[in-house]
C-alpha positions as CSV (number, residue, x, y, z in Angstrom):
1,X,159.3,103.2,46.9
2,X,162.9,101.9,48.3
3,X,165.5,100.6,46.5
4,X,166.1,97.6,45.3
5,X,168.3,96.4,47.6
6,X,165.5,96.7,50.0
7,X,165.7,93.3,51.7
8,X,161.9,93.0,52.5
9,X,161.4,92.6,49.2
10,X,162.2,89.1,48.6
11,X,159.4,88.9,51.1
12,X,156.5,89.8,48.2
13,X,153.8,88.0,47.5
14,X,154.3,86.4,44.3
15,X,152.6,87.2,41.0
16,X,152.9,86.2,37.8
17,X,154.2,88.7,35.1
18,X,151.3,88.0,33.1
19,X,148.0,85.5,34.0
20,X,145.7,84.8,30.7
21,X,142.0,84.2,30.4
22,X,141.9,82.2,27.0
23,X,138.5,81.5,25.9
24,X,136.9,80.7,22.6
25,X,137.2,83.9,20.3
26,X,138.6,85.8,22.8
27,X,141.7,85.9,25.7
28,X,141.5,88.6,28.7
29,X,145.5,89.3,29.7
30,X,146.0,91.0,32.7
31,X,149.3,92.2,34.6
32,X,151.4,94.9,36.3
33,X,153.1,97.6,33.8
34,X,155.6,100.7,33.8
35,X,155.5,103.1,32.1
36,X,158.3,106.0,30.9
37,X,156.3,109.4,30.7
38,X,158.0,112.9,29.3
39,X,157.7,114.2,32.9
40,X,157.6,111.6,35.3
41,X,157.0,107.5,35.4
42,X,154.0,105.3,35.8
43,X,153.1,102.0,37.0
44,X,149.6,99.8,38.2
45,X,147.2,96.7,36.8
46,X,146.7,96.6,32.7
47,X,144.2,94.4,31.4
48,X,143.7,93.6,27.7
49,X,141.1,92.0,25.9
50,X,142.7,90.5,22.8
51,X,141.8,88.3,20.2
52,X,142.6,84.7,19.6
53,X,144.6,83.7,16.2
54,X,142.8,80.0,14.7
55,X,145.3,77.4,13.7
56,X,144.5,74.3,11.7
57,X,144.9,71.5,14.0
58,X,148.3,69.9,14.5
59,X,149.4,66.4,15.0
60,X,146.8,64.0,17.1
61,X,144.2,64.2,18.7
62,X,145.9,64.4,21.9
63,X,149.5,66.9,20.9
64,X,149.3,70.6,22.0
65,X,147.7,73.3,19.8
66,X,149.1,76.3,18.6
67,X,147.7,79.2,21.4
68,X,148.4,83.0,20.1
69,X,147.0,86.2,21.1
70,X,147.1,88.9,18.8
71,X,144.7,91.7,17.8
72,X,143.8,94.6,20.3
73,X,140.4,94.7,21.2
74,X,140.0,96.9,24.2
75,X,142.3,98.0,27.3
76,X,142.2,99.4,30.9
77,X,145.2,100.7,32.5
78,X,145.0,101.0,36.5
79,X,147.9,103.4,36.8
80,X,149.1,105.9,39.6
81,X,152.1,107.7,38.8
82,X,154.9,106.2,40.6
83,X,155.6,108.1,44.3
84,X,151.8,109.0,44.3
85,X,150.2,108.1,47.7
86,X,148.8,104.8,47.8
87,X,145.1,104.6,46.2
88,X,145.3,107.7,44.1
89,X,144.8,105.9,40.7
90,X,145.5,109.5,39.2
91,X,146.6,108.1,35.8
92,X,143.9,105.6,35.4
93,X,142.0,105.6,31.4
94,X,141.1,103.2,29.1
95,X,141.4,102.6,25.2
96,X,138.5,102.0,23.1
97,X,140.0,103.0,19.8
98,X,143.4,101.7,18.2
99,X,144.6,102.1,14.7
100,X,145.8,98.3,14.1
101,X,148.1,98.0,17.0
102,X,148.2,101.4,18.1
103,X,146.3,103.1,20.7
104,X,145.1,106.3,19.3
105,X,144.7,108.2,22.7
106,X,144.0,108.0,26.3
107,X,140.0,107.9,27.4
108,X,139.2,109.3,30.8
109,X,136.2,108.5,32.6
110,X,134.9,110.2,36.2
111,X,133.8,107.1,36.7
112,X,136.6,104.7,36.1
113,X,139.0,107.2,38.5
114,X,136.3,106.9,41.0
115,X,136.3,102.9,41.3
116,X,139.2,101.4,39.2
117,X,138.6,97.9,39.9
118,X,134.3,98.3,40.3
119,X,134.4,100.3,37.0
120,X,136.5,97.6,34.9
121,X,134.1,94.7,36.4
122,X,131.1,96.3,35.1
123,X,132.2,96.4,31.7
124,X,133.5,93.0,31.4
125,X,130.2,91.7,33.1
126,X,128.8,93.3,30.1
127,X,131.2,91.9,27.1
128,X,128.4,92.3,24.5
129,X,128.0,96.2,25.3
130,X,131.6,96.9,25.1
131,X,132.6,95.4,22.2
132,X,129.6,96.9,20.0
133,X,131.5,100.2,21.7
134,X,134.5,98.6,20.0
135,X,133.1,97.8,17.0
136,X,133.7,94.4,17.0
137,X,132.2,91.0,16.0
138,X,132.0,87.7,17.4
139,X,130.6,84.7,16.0
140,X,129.3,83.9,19.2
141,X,128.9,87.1,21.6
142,X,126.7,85.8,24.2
143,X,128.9,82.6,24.4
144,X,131.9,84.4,24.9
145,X,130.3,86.7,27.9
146,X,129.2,83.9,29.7
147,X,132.7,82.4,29.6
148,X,133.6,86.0,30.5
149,X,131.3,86.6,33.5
150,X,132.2,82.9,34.9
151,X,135.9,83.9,35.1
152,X,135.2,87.2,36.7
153,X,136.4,86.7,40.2
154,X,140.0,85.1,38.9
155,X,140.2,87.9,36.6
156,X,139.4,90.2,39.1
157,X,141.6,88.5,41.9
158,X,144.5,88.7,38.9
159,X,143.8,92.4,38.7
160,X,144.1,93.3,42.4
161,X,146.9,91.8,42.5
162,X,148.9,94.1,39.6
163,X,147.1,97.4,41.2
164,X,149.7,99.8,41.7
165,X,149.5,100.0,45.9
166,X,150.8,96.2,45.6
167,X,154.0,97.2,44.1
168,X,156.2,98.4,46.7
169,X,159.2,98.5,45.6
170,X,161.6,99.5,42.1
171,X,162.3,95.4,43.1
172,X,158.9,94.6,42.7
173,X,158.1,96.4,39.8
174,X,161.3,95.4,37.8
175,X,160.3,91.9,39.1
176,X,156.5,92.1,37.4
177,X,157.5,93.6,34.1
178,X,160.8,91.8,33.5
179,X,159.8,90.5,30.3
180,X,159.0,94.4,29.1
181,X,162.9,95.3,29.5
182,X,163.3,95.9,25.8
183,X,160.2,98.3,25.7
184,X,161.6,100.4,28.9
185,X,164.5,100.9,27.2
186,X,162.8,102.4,24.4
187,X,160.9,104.6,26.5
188,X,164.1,105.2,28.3
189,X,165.6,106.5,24.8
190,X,162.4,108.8,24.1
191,X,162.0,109.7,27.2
192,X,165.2,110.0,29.6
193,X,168.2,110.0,26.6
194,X,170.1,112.1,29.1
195,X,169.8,108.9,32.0
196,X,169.8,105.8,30.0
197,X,169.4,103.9,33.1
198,X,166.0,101.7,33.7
199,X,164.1,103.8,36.2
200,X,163.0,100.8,38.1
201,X,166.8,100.2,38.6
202,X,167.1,103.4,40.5
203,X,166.4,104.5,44.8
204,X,163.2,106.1,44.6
């Protein structure tokens, strides 16, 4: 990684900080993250499978209804730690478990390290699978996996996009996760009290 002076990086390819699947019960979010470790820092492609919140319907038939995400169903986190050699994906796990909001721990899987992005496919292609896994119910499981499975390449094209080869710069990542500022800071607090500086801001 440069700085983020670097003047190739206005150059990018653009991508959204976040791109959203919404569905019926549930919304697939996917993006790039960083994240503030005790030793060192990592970044790559998170994807979340999260619940949708019902609202009674508002105003006519034609005004905008309410759209909010909320509980934590399931997460994969495609992370290398930063100044790893491109393609490592040495930090990649998933999240099966949470306590409410809270992951309870980091799942790693041979598998997943082996083929990040072929691993994640298969379990979304099978939705019904990985939420009995989870624990969770649906009123409508098999309707919600063939939404699933017929948004699979966008989702897929959104997740190749946040891997963490594609971020090539502090620039970039500061760029993708802009909206997580207040979170790096608390890491930063935990994690780096002595350098209260964001990471992202600094010549790698």
């Amino acid at each position: 990684m440069v700085g983020i002076d670097d003047p190739g990086h206005a150059a990018r390819e653009y991508t959204p900080v976040q791109q959203i699947f919404a569905f019926n019960e549930l919304a697939v979010a996917v993006r790039h993250w960083f994240e503030i470790g005790p030793d060192d820092d990592e970044h790559g492609a998170r994807l979340e499978i999260r619940r949708l919140v019902r609202h009674p319907h508002r105003g006519s038939e034609s005004a905008p209804q309410v759209l909010e995400l909320d509980e934590i169903v399931w997460r994969a986190d495609l992370f290398d730690a930063v100044g790893d050699p491109p393609g490592s994906w040495s930090r990649t796990h998933h999240h099966d478990d949470f306590d409410g909001i809270e992951p309870t721990g980091r799942t790693w899987d041979d598998e997943l390290s082996a083929d990040p992005l072929g691993w994640t496919r298969r379990q979304l292609e099978d939705l019904p699978a990985l939420l009995a896994r989870s624990g969770v119910e649906l009123e409508d499981v098999e309707g919600e996996a063939a939404d699933v499975r017929r948004a699979l390449p966008a989702i897929m094209a959104a997740l190749e996009a946040c891997r963490p080869e594609a971020c090539r710069s502090p620039a970039d990542c500061l760029a993708a996760t802009r909206d997580t500022r207040e979170i790096t800071q608390i890491m930063v607090g935990m994690f780096r009290a002595d350098d209260p500086r964001d990471p992202r801001l600094a010549a790698h």
